[in-house]
GUKOL-390551 format. One record per residue (C-alpha): residue number from 1; residue in three letters; chain; x, y, z. Coordinates in nm, 3 decimals, m for minus. Example, Ala and Ser with C-alpha at 12.3 -4.5 7.8 and 13.67 -1.06 7.14 Angstrom:
REM GUKOL-390551
<site rolum="1" drenfi="ALA" gutor="A" X="1.230" Y="m0.450" Z="0.780"/>
<site rolum="2" drenfi="SER" gutor="A" X="1.367" Y="m0.106" Z="0.714"/>
This chain:
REM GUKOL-390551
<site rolum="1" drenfi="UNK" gutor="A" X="1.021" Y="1.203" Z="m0.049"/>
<site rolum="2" drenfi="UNK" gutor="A" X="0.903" Y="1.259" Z="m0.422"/>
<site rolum="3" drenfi="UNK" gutor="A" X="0.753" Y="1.575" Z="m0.502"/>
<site rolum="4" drenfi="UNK" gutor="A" X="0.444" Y="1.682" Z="m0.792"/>
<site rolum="5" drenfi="UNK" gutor="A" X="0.310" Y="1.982" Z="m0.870"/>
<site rolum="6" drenfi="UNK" gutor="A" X="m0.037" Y="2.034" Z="m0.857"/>
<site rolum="7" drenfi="UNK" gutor="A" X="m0.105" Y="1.972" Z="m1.190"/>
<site rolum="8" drenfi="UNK" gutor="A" X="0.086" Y="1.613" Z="m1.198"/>
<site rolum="9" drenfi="UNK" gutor="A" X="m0.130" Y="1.531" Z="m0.865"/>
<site rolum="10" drenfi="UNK" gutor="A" X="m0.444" Y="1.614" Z="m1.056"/>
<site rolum="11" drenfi="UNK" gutor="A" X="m0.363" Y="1.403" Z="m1.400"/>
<site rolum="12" drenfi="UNK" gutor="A" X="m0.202" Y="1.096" Z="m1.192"/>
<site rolum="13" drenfi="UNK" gutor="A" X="m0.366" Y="1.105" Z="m0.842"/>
<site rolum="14" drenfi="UNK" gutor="A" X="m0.468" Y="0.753" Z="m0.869"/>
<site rolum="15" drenfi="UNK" gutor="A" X="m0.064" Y="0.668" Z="m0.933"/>
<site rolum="16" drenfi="UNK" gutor="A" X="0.045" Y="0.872" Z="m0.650"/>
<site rolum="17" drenfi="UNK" gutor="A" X="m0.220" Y="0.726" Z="m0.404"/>
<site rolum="18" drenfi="UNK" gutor="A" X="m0.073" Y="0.375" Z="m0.511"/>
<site rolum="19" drenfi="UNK" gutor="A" X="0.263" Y="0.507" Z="m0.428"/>
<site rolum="20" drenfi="UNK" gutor="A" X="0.157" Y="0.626" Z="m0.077"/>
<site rolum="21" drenfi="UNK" gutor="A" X="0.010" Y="0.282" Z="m0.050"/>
<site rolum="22" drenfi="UNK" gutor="A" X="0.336" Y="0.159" Z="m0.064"/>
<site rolum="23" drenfi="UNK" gutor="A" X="0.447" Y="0.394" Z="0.194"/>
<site rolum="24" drenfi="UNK" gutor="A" X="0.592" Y="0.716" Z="0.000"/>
<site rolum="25" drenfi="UNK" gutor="A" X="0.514" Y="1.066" Z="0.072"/>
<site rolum="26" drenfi="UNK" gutor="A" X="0.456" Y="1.294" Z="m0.195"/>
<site rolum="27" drenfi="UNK" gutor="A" X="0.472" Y="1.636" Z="m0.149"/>
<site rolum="28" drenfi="UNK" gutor="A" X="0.306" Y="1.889" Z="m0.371"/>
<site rolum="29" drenfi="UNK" gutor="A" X="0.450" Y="2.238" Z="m0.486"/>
<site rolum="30" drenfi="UNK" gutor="A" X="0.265" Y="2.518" Z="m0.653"/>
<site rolum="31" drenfi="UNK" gutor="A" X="0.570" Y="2.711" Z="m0.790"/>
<site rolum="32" drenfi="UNK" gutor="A" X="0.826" Y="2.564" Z="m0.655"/>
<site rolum="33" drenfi="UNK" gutor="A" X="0.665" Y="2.605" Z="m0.302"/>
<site rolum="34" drenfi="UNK" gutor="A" X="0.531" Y="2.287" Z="m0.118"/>
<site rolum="35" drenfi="UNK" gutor="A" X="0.190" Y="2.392" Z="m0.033"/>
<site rolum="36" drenfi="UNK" gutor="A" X="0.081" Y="1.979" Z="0.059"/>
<site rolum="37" drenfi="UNK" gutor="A" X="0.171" Y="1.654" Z="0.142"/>
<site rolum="38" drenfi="UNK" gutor="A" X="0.029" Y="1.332" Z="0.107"/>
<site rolum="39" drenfi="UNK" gutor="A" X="0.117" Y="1.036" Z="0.344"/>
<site rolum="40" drenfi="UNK" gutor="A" X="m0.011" Y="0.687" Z="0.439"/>
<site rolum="41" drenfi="UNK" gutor="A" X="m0.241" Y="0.654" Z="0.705"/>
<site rolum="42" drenfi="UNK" gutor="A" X="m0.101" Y="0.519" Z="1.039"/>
<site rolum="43" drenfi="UNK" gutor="A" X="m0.268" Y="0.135" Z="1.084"/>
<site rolum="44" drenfi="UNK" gutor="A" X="m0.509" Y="0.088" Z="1.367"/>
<site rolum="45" drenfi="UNK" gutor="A" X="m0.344" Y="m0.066" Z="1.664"/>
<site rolum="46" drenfi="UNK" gutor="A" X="m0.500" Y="m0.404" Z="1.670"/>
<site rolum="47" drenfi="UNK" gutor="A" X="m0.442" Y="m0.592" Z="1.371"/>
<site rolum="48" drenfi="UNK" gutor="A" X="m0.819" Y="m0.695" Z="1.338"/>
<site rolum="49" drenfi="UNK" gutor="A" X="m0.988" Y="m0.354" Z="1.391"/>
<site rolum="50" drenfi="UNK" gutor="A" X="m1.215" Y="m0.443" Z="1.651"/>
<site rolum="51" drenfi="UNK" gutor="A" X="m1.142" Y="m0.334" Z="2.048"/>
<site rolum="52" drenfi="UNK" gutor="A" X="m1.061" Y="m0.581" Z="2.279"/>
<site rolum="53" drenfi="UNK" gutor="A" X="m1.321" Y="m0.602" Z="2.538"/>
<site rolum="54" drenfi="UNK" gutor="A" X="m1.154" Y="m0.863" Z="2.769"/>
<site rolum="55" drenfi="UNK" gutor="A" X="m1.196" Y="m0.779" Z="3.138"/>
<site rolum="56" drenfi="UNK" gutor="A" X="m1.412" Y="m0.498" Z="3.050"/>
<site rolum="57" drenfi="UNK" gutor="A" X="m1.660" Y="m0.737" Z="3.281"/>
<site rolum="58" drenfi="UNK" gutor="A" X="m1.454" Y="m0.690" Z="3.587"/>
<site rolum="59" drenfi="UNK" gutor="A" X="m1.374" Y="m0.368" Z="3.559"/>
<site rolum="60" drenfi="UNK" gutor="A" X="m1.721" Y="m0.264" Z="3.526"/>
<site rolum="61" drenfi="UNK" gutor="A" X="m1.801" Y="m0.447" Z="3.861"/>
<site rolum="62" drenfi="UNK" gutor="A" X="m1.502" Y="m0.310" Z="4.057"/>
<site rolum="63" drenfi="UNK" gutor="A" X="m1.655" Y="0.048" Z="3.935"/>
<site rolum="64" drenfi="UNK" gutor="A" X="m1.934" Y="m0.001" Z="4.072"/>
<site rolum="65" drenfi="UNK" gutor="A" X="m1.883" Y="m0.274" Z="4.346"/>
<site rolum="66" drenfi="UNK" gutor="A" X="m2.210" Y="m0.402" Z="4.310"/>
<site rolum="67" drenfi="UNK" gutor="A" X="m2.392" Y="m0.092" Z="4.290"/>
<site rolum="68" drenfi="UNK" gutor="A" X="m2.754" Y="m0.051" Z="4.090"/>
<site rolum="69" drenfi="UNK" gutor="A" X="m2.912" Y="0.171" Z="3.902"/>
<site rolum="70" drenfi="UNK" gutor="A" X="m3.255" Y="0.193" Z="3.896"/>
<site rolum="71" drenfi="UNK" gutor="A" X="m3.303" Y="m0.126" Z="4.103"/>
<site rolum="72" drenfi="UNK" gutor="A" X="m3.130" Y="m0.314" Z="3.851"/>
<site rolum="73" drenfi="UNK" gutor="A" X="m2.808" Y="m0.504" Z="3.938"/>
<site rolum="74" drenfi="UNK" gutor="A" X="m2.516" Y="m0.500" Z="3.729"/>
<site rolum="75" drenfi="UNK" gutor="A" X="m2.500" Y="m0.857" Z="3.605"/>
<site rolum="76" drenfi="UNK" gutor="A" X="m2.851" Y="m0.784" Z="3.466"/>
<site rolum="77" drenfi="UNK" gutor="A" X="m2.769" Y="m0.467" Z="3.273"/>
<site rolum="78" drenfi="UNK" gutor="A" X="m2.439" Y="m0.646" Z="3.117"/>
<site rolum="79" drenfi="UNK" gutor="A" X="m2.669" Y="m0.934" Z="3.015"/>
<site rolum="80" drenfi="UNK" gutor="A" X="m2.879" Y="m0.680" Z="2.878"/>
<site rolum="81" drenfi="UNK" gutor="A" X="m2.602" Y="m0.477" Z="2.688"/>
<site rolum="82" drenfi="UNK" gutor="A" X="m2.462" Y="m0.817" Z="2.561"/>
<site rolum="83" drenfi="UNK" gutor="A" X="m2.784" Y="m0.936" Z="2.385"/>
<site rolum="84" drenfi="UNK" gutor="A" X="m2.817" Y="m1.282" Z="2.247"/>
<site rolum="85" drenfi="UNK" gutor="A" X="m2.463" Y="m1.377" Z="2.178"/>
């Protein structure tokens, strides 16, 4: 792990950020004493971003097994939620 003081993390933050890009931590001291560190974000799970919303059609009907609300059925309030797709 490399170390700056707070001074060197205020002249060259855009160099240490570049460094934690490439997966370093830097940890900063204020007398000797770490007081911070900086480290890379974790990535998000799924390599696009976006949640996976396969089978999210069946498990909404096995929740409520047919079930309406407000006289509506189910396969009319997905339609609804889906929009023109």
């Amino acid at each position: 792990m490399k170390t700056a003081t707070i001074r060197e993390a205020q002249h060259n933050f855009s160099a240490l950020l570049r460094l934690v890009q490439r997966g370093e931590e830097i940890q900063v001291l204020s007398r000797k004493n770490p007081v911070a560190r900086i480290v890379p974000v974790k990535p998000i799970s799924s390599s696009s971003g976006k949640v996976n919303w396969a089978g999210h059609e069946s498990r909404l009907k096995r929740l409520w097994k047919g079930r309406t609300a407000g006289g509506t059925t189910m396969d009319s309030l997905l339609n609804d939620l889906r929009g023109e797709r």
